[in-house]
C-alpha positions as CSV (number, residue, x, y, z in Angstrom):
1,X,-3.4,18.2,-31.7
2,X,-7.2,17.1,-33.2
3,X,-7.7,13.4,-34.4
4,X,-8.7,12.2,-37.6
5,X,-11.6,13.8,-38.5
6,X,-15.1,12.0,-39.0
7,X,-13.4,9.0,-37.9
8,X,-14.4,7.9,-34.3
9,X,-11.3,7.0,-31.8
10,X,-11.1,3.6,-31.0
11,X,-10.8,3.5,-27.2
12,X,-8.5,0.1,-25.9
13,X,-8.6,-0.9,-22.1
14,X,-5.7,-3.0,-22.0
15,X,-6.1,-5.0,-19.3
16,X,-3.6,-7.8,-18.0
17,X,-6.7,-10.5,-17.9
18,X,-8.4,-9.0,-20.8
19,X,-8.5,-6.7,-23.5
20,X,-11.5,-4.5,-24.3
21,X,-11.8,-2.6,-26.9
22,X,-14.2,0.0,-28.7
23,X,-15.6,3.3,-30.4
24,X,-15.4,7.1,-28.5
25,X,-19.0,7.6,-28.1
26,X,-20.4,4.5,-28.0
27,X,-22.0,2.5,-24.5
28,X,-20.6,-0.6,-25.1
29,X,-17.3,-2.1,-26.3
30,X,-17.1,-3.8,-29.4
31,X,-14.6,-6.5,-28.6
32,X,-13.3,-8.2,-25.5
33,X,-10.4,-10.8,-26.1
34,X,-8.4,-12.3,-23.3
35,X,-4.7,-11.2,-23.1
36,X,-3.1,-14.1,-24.1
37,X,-2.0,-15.7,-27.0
38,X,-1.0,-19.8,-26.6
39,X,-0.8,-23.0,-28.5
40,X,-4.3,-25.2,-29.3
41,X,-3.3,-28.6,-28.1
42,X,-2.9,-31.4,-30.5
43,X,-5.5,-33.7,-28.3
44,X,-7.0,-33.9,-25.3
45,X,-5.6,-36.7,-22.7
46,X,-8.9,-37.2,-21.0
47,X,-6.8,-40.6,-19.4
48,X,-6.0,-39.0,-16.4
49,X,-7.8,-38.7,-13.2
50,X,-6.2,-35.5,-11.8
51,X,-7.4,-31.9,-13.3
52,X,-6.9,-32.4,-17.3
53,X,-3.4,-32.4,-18.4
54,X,-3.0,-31.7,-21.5
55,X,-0.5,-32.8,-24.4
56,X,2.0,-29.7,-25.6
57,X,1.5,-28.8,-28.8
58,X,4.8,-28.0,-30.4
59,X,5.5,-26.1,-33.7
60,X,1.6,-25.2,-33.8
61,X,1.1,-21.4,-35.0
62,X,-0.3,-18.8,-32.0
63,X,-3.9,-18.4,-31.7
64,X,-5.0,-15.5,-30.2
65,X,-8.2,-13.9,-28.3
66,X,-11.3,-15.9,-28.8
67,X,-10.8,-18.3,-31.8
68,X,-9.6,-20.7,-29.5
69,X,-11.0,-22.1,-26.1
70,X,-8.2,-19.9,-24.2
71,X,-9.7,-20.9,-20.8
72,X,-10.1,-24.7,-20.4
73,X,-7.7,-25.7,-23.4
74,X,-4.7,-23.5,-23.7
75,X,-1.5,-25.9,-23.7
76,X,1.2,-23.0,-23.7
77,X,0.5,-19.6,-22.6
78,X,2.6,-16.7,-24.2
79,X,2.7,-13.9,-20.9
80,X,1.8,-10.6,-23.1
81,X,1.9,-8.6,-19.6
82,X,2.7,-8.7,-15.9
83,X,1.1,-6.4,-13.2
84,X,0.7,-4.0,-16.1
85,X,3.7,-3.7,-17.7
86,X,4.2,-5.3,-20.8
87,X,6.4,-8.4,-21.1
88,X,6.1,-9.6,-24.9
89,X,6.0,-6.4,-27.4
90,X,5.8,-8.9,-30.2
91,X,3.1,-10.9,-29.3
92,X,1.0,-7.5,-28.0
93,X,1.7,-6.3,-31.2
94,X,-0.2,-9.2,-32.6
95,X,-2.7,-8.9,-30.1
96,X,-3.9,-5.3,-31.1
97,X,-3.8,-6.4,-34.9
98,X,-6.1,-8.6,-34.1
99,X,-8.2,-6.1,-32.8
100,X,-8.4,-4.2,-35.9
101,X,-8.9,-7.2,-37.4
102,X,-12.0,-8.3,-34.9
103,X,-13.7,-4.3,-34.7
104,X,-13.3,-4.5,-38.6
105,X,-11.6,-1.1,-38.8
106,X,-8.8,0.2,-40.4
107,X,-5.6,1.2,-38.3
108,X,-4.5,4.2,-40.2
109,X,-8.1,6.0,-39.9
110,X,-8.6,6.0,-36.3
111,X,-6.7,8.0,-33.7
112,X,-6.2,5.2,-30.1
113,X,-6.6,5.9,-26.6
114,X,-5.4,3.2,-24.4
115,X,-5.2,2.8,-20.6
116,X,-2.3,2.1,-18.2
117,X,-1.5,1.3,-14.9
118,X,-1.1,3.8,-12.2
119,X,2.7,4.6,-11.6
120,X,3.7,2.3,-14.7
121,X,7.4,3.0,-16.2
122,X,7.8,5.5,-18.7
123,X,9.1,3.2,-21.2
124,X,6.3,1.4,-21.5
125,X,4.3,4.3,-23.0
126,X,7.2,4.9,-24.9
127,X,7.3,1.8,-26.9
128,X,3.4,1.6,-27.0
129,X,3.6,4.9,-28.3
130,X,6.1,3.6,-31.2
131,X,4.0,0.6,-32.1
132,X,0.9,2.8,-32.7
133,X,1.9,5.3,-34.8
134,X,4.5,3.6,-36.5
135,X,3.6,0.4,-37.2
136,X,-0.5,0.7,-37.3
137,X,-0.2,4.3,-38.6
138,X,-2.4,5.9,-36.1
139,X,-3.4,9.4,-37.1
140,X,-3.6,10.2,-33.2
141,X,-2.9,8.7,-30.4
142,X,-3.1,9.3,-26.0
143,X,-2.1,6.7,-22.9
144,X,-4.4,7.6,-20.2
145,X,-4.0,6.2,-16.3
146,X,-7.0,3.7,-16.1
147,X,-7.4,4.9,-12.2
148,X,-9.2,8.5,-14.6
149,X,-10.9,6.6,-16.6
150,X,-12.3,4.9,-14.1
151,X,-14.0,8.3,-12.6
152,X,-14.9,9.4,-15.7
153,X,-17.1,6.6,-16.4
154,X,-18.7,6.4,-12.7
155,X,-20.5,9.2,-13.6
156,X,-19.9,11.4,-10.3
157,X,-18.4,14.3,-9.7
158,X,-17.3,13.6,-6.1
159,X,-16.1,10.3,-5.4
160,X,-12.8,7.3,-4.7
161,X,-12.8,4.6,-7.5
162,X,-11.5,1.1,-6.2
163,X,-10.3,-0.7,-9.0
164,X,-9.6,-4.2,-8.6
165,X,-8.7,-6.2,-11.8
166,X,-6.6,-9.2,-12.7
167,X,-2.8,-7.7,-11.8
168,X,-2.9,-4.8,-10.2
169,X,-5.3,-3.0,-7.6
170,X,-5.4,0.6,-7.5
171,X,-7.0,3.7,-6.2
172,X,-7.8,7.7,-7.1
173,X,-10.3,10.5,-5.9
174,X,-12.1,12.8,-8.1
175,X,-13.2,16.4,-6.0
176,X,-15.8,18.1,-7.8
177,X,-14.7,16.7,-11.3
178,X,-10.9,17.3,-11.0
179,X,-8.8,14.3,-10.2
180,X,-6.5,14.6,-7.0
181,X,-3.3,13.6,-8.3
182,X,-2.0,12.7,-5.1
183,X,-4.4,10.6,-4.0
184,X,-3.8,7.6,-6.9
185,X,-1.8,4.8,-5.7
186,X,-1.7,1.1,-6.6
187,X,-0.6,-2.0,-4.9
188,X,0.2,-5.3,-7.3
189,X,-2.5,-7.9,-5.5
190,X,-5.3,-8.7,-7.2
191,X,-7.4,-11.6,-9.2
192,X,-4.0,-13.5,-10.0
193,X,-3.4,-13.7,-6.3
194,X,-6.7,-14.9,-5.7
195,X,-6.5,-18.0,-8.2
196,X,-3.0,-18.3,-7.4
197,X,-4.1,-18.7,-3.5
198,X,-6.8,-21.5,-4.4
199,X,-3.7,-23.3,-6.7
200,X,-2.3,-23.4,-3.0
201,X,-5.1,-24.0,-1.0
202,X,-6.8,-27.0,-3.2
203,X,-3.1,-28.7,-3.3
204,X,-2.9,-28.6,0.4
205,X,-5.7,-30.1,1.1
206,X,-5.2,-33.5,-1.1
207,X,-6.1,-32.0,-5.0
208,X,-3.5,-33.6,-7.4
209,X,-2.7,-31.4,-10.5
210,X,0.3,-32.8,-12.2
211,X,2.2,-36.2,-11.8
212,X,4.9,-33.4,-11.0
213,X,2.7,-31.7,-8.9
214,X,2.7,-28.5,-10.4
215,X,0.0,-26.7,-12.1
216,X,-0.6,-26.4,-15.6
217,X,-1.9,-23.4,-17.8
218,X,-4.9,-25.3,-19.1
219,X,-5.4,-26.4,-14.7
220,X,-4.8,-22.7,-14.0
221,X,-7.6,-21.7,-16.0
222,X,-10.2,-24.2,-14.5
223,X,-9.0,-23.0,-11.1
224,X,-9.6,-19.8,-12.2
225,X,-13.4,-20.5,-13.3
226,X,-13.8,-22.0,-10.0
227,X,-12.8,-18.9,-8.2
228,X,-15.3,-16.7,-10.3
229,X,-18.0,-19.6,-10.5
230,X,-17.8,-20.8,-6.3
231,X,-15.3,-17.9,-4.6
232,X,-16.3,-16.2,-1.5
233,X,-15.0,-13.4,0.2
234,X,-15.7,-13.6,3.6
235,X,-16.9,-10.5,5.5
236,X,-14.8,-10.8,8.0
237,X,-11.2,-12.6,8.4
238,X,-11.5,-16.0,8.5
239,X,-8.8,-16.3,11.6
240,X,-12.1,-14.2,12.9
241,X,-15.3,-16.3,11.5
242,X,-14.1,-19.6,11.9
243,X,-14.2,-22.7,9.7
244,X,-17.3,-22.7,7.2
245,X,-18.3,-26.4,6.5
246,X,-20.4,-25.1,3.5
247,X,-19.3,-27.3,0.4
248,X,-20.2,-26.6,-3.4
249,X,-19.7,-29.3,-6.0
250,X,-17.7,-28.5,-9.4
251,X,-17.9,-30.9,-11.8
252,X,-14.3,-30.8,-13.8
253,X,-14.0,-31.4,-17.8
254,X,-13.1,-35.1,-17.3
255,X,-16.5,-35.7,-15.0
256,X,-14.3,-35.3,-11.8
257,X,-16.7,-33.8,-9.2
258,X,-14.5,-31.6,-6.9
259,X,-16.0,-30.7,-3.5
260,X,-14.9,-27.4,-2.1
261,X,-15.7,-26.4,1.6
262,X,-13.6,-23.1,3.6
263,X,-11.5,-23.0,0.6
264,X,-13.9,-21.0,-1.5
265,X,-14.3,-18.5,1.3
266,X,-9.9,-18.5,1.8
267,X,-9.2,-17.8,-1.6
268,X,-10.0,-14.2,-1.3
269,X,-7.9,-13.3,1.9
270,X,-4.9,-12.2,0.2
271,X,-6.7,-9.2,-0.9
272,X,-7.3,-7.8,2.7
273,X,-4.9,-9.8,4.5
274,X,-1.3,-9.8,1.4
275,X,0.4,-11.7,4.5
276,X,-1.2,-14.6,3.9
277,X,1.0,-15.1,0.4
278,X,4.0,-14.1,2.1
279,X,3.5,-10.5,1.3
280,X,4.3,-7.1,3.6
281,X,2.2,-4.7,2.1
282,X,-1.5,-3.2,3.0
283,X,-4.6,-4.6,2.4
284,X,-6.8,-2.8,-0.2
285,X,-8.8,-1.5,2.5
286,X,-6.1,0.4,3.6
287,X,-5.4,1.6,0.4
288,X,-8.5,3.4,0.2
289,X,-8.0,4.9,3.7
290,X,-4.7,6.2,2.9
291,X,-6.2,7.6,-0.3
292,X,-8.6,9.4,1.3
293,X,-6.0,10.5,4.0
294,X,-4.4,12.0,1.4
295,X,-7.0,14.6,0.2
296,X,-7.9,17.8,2.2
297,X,-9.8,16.9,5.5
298,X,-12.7,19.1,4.1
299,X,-13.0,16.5,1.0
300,X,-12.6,13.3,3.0
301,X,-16.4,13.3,4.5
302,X,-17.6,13.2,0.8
303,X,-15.0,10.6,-0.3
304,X,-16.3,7.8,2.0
305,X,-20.0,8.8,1.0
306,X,-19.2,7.6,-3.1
307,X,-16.8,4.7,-2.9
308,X,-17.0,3.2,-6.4
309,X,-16.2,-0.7,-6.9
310,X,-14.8,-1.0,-10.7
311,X,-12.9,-4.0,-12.2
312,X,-13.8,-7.8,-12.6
313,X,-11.9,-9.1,-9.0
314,X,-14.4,-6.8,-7.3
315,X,-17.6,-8.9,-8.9
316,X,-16.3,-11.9,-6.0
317,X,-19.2,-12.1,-3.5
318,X,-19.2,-10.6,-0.3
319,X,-16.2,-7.9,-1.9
320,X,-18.1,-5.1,-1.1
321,X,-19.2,-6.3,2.5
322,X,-16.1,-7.0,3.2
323,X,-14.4,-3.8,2.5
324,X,-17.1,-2.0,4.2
325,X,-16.2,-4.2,7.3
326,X,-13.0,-3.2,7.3
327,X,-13.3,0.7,6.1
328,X,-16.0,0.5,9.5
329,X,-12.8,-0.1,12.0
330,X,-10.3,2.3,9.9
331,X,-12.0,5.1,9.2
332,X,-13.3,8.0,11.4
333,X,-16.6,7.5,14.4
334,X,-18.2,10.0,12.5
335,X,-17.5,9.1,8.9
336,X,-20.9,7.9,6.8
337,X,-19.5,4.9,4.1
338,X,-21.5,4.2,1.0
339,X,-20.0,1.8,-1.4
340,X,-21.5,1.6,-4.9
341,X,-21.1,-1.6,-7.4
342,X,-22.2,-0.8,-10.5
343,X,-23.2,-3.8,-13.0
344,X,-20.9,-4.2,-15.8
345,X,-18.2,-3.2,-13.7
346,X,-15.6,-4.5,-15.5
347,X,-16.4,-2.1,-18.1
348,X,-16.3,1.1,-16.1
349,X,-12.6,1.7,-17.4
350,X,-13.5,1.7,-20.9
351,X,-16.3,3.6,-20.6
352,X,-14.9,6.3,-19.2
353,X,-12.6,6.2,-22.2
354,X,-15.1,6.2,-24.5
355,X,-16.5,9.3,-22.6
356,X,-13.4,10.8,-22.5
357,X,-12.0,10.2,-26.5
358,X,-15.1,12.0,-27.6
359,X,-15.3,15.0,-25.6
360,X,-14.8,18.2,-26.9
361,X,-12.6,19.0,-24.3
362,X,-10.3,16.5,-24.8
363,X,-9.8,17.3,-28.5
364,X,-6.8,19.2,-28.0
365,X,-5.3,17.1,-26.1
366,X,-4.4,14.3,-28.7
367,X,-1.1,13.8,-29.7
368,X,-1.0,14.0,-33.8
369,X,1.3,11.2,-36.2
370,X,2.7,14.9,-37.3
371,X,3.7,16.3,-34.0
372,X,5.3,12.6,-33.2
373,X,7.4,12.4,-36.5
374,X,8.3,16.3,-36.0
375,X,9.4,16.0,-31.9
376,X,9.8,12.2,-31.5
377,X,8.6,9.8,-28.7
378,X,10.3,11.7,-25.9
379,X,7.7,14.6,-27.0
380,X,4.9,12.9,-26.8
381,X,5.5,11.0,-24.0
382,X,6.5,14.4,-21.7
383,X,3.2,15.8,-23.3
384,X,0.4,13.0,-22.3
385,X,2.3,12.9,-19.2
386,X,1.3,17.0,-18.5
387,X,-2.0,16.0,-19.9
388,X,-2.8,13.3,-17.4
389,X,-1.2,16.3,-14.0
390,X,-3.6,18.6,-14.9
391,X,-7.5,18.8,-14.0
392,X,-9.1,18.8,-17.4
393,X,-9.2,15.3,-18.1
C-alpha cells in the first residue's frame, strides 16, 4: 500500500468555499482556487443604482479558479458542492484538472490525499475515489476526515479542534495523539449562513438588490466581502447587548457608499444562536461542550485547556470571545478554558495533511491504483474507512 516513489503526494483540502491544494512535506500550499466555476459576464451594467447587476453571459465557456474575478464578477455560478457533499462531479472534475494544471504536476506521478466532511455519505468517497484513479491515473490515493487533519496540523497532542469553514462546522478531540472517534460531530451552519444572514438583514432594512428583489451571484459575493471586510461577532447575544449604533462605510463597485450599523455585529448570530435562520439545532458552542462530554471525565479538564480555532469563518472578530463567553456559562465551575487562534488558520487542514501524507507512518496506509483495479472501489472505500477508526492517523 506505498505511493509512488520519489514523487511527493499532493495533499487537496477540498473545501466548499475554496480549494487548497499542495505537496506532503511542504509548509505552505501551492494553490488556493475558489470552488466554483461560472460564466465571465459579457459587460458590466454599471447603470444601475442598486448593488451591480450584472448582464448573463450565455453560451460563454466556464472559467474556473482564479483566471476570472470569481468574487465581484461572476454572472452564473456552477454549485460544485453543498455542505460538503458534492453536487456537480463534472464540473469538480474540471476543477481538480485544473489543479494539476495550476501546481504544474503531472496526475499520473503523484499519489492524492484529499479531505472530507465529518459524517459525509459513503458514496461520495466512492465516486471521488473513481475519478482519481481512473480518470487522473493516480498511483495512490486516501480520503481523510478534515476534523484529523485538523489536529494533526495544530501541533498538540492534547487538544478539541473547532473548525468553522464555509458549509459545515465541525468538531473532534485528540487524547494524547490518538483521535477520540466519538467525540467528532458536525453541524451544517457556518460562513454561508453568515452572508446569507446579512443578504436578509441589509434587505430588511431598505438595501435594494434586484428590480426582482432577489440577490444575485455577483451581489452575493460583495455581501460576502462585506461580512469578512466589516463583520462582527458580538460577545454576547445581541437580544443581550443591545443595539450598537456604530456604523462603517463600504464603498460598492458602482461608487455606492453603503452604511452599515448593528447589522455587522447580527450577521454572525446564526452561528451561536441557528434559531435566528429558522433553524432547531445547537449553537457551535454547544457543539464543543457536547464533544467534550463525550470523552472520559478524566480527559475533559485537558480538552477545555487547548481549544483550537481552525477554518476561515473563525477569522470573524470577536469569534473567539464569543465562544469563550458562552463555553464560560456551559461548562463546569471548575473548568480552566484556553482558546487558541492560530494565524493562517484556514490552512490548518491542509497542513495537517501535508504532515500526515509524508509520514512514515502513514506509508502503509495508502491505497495503491493496483489494489483498486484488483478489489474495486468497495475495497478501497471499506479500507480508508478502517484507516480513519483506528488511532495511528
Amino acid at each position: 500500500m506505498s505511493q509512488n516513489e520519489g514523487k511527493p503526494a499532493i495533499v487537496i483540502d477540498n473545501g466548499m468555499g475554496t480549494c487548497i491544494a499542495g505537496l506532503a512535506g511542504e509548509t505552505t500550499p501551492a494553490c488556493t482556487l475558489p470552488t466554483a466555476m461560472g460564466y465571465l459576464p459579457a459587460k458590466e451594467n454599471t447603470n444601475e443604482r442598486y448593488l451591480p447587476v450584472l448582464p448573463e453571459a450565455k453560451d460563454k465557456p466556464l472559467s474556473v479558479g482564479n483566471t476570472i474575478k470569481f468574487r465581484t464578477y461572476l454572472n452564473e455560478r456552477v454549485i460544485l458542492m453543498e455542505r460538503g457533499v458534492i453536487q456537480d462531479w463534472d464540473r469538480i472534475e474540471e476543477m481538480w484538472n485544473h489543479l494539476y494544471d495550476c501546481m504544474g504536476l503531472k496526475s499520473n506521478q503523484h499519489s492524492v490525499l484529499i479531505t472530507e466532511k465529518p459524517l459525509s455519505p459513503r458514496s461520495n468517497r466512492e465516486k471521488t475515489s473513481e475519478i482519481f484513479f481512473e480518470k487522473f491515473g493516480a498511483p495512490a490515493f486516501h480520503v481523510v476526515v478534515d476534523t484529523v487533519l485538523a489536529l494533526q496540523g495544530s501541533g498538540m497532542r492534547s487538544a478539541l479542534v473547532l473548525d468553522c469553514g464555509e458549509g459545515v462546522s465541525s468538531v473532534g478531540a485528540m487524547y494524547e495523539g490518538c483521535l477520540i472517534p466519538k467525540s467528532v460531530n458536525r453541524l451544517d451552519v457556518a460562513g454561508t449562513d453568515v452572508t446569507t444572514y446579512l443578504c436578509h438583514l441589509l434587505g430588511q432594512n431598505g438595501y435594494k438588490f434586484t428590480r426582482t428583489g432577489s440577490i444575485s451571484i455577483s451581489e452575493r459575493e460583495i455581501v460576502n466581502t462585506i461580512k469578512e471586510k466589516l463583520g462582527r461577532i458580538a460577545e454576547e447575544p445581541i437580544a443581550e447587548s443591545g443595539n450598537r449604533n456604530e456604523e462603517e462605510v463600504y464603498v460598492l463597485p458602482d461608487g455606492t457608499q453603503l452604511r452599515i450599523g448593528n447589522e455587522r455585529y447580527e450577521c454572525g448570530e446564526p452561528l451561536f444562536n441557528p434559531s435566528v435562520i429558522g433553524l432547531d439545532v445547537a449553537g457551535i458552542h454547544k457543539l464543543v461542550i457536547d464533544s467534550i462530554n463525550r470523552c472520559d471525565v478524566d480527559t475533559r479538564r485537558d480538552l477545555y485547556k487547548d481549544i483550537i480555532l481552525v477554518g476561515g469563518t473563525t477569522q470573524m472578530k470577536g469569534f473567539e470571545e464569543r465562544l469563550k463567553h458562552e463555553l464560560r456559562l456551559l461548562a463546569p465551575d471548575n473548568a480552566k478554558i484556553n482558546i487558541t487562534a492560530p494565524n493562517n488558520r484556514q490552512y490548518t487542514v491542509w497542513l495537517g495533511g501535508a504532515l500526515l501524507a509524508s509520514s512514515a507512518t502513514f506509508q502503509e496506509m495508502w491505497i495503491s491504483k493496483k489494489e483498486y483495479q484488483e478489489h474495486g472501489t468497495m475495497f478501497a472505500v471499506s479500507v480508508m474507512i478502517l484507516h480513519s477508526r483506528s488511532n495511528n492517523m
